[in-house]
N, C-alpha and C positions, 0 to 999 in steps of 0.2 A: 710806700712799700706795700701796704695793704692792696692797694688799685693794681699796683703788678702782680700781685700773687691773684687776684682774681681773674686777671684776665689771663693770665697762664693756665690757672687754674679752669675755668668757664665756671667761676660760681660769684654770688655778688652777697654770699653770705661767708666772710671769714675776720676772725677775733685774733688777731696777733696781741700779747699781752705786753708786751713793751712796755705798754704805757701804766702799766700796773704794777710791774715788775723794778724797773726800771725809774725812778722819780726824773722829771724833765730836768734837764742840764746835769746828769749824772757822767762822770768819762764813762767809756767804752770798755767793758769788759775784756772786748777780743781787740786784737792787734787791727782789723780789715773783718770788711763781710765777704765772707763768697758762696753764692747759691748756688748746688748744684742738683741735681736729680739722683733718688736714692730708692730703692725699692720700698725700704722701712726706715721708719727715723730713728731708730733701735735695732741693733739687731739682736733678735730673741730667740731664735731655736726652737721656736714654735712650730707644730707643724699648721699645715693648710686651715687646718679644719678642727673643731670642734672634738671630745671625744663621741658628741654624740652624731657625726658626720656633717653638720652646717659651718657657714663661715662664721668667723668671729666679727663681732658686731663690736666695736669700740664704741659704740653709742652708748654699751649695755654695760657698763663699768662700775656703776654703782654710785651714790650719791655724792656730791661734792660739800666739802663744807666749809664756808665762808672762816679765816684762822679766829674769829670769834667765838664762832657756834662750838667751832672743833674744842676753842680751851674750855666754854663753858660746860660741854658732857663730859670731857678727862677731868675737869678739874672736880667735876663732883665725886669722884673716884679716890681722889686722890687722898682725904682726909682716912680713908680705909686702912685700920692699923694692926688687925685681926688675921692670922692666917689663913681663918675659915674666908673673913670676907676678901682676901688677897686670891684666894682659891675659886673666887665668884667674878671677878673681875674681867670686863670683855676682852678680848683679844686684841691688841694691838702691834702691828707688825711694820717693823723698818726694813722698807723694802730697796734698800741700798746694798752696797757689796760692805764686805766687812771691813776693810780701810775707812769708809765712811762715818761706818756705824763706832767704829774704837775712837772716831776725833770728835764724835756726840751725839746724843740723842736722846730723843723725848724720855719721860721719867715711866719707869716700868714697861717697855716697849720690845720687843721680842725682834731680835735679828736675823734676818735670813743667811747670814756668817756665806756670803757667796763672795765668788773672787769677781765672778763676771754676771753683766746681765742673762745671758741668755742661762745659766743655770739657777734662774729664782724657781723654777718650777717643779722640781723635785722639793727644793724648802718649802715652798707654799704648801703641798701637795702633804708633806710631814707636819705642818703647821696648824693644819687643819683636820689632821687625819683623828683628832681626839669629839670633833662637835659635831652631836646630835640633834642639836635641833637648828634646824638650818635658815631660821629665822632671828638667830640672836645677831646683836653688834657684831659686826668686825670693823676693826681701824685701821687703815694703811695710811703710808707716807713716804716719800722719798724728798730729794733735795726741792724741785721745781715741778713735779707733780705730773709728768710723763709717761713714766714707769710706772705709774699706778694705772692707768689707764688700762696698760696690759695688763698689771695685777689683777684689778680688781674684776675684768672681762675673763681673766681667767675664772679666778675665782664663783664668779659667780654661773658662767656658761658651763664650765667642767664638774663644778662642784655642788651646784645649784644652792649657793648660800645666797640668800634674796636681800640683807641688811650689811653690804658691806658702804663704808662709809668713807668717803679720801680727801685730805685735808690740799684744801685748793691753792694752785702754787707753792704746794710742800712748804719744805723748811723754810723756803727764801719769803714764801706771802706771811708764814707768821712772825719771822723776825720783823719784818716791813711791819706786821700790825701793832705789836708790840713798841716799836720806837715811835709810832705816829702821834704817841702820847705826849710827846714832847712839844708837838704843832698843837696840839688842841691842849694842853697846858697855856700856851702863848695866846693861844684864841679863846680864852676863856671856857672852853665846855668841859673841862674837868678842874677839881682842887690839887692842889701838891698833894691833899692824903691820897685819892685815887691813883695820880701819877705814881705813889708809889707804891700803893697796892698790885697797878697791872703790872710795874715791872720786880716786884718781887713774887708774884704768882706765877713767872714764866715757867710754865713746864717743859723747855727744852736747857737740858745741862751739857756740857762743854762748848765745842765749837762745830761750825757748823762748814763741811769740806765742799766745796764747789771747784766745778772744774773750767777755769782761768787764769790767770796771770795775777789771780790774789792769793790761789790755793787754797786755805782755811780762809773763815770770817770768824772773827775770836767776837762779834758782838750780839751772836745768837744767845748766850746764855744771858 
């Protein structure tokens, strides 16, 4: 599949996550595959160009982070039980529509309560409209880690915040890292206390809504 997308493509660099996403002999999500040609893989409502009149650069979306690194800086957050330090806490933003966000999401995470993608950008836009220093964290996330791309290009292109942060393959890569604990339980490189350290550390509560013929996945939390 890769080798036809490049040479549709004419490039001999492209990363289909499949295999990451997806563990080998997993069924099949969708009923059939069908490829067709779309102008956007999204469609966002964006206009052309930049507010400052350049294209947008999806390259420039801001840092990706491995669902390890991601729980290890939330989790240090998390122990914070003070209003003052609740009131200090970086901004983390679920950049799903709001069906998504009501069936679960990461612990103290700010919703953009949108019904469709293409209106994330007046929330972002109010989301951010309170930070001065445009160097602090910001965290995004969505299901599968797509939508941050635009987020976070947004974000940083329109808004010039230089530290935004997207957790890589959203919800689906840190469930995936979270249950991996189970293989490396079996393979000796962790203890039963570990194993149930990282899965009672999960910082994602309810369930997590993806969109296929499973609807929710009730084993995110």
């Amino acid at each position: 599949i890769e080798d036809a997308f490049c040479r549709l493509l004419g490039t001999s660099n492209l990363d289909l996550n499949y295999g990451v996403i997806l563990p080998e002999g997993s069924p099949a999500p969708f009923k059939r595959m069908r490829i067709v040609s779309r102008p956007q893989i999204l469609t966002d409502g964006l206009p052309p160009t930049t507010s400052k009149d350049t294209p947008w650069n999806w390259n420039d979306s801001g840092q990706e982070l491995d669902p390890s690194q991601w729980h290890a800086e939330l989790d240090k957050y998390r122990s914070s039980n003070s209003k003052e330090e609740d009131d200090n806490l970086p901004l983390l933003l679920d950049c799903r529509n709001r069906y998504e966000s009501d069936a679960g999401s990461f612990q103290r995470s700010k919703p953009l309560g949108t019904q469709t993608f293409s209106e994330s950008w007046k929330s972002l836009d109010a989301a951010v409209s309170d930070i001065k220093n445009k160097d602090e964290p910001v965290y995004m996330f969505c299901t599968g880690g797509i939508r941050c791309v635009k987020a976070g290009a947004y974000l940083k292109q329109n808004h010039g915040l230089t530290n935004v942060r997207r957790l890589r393959h959203g919800i689906i890569g840190y469930e995936k890292w979270i249950n991996e604990v189970d293989s490396k339980l079996t393979n000796g490189e962790i203890n039963e206390e570990t194993e149930n350290k990282i899965r009672e550390s999960s910082l994602f509560e309810g369930e997590n809504f993806i969109f296929d013929q499973r609807d929710v996945n009730e084993e995110a939390a």
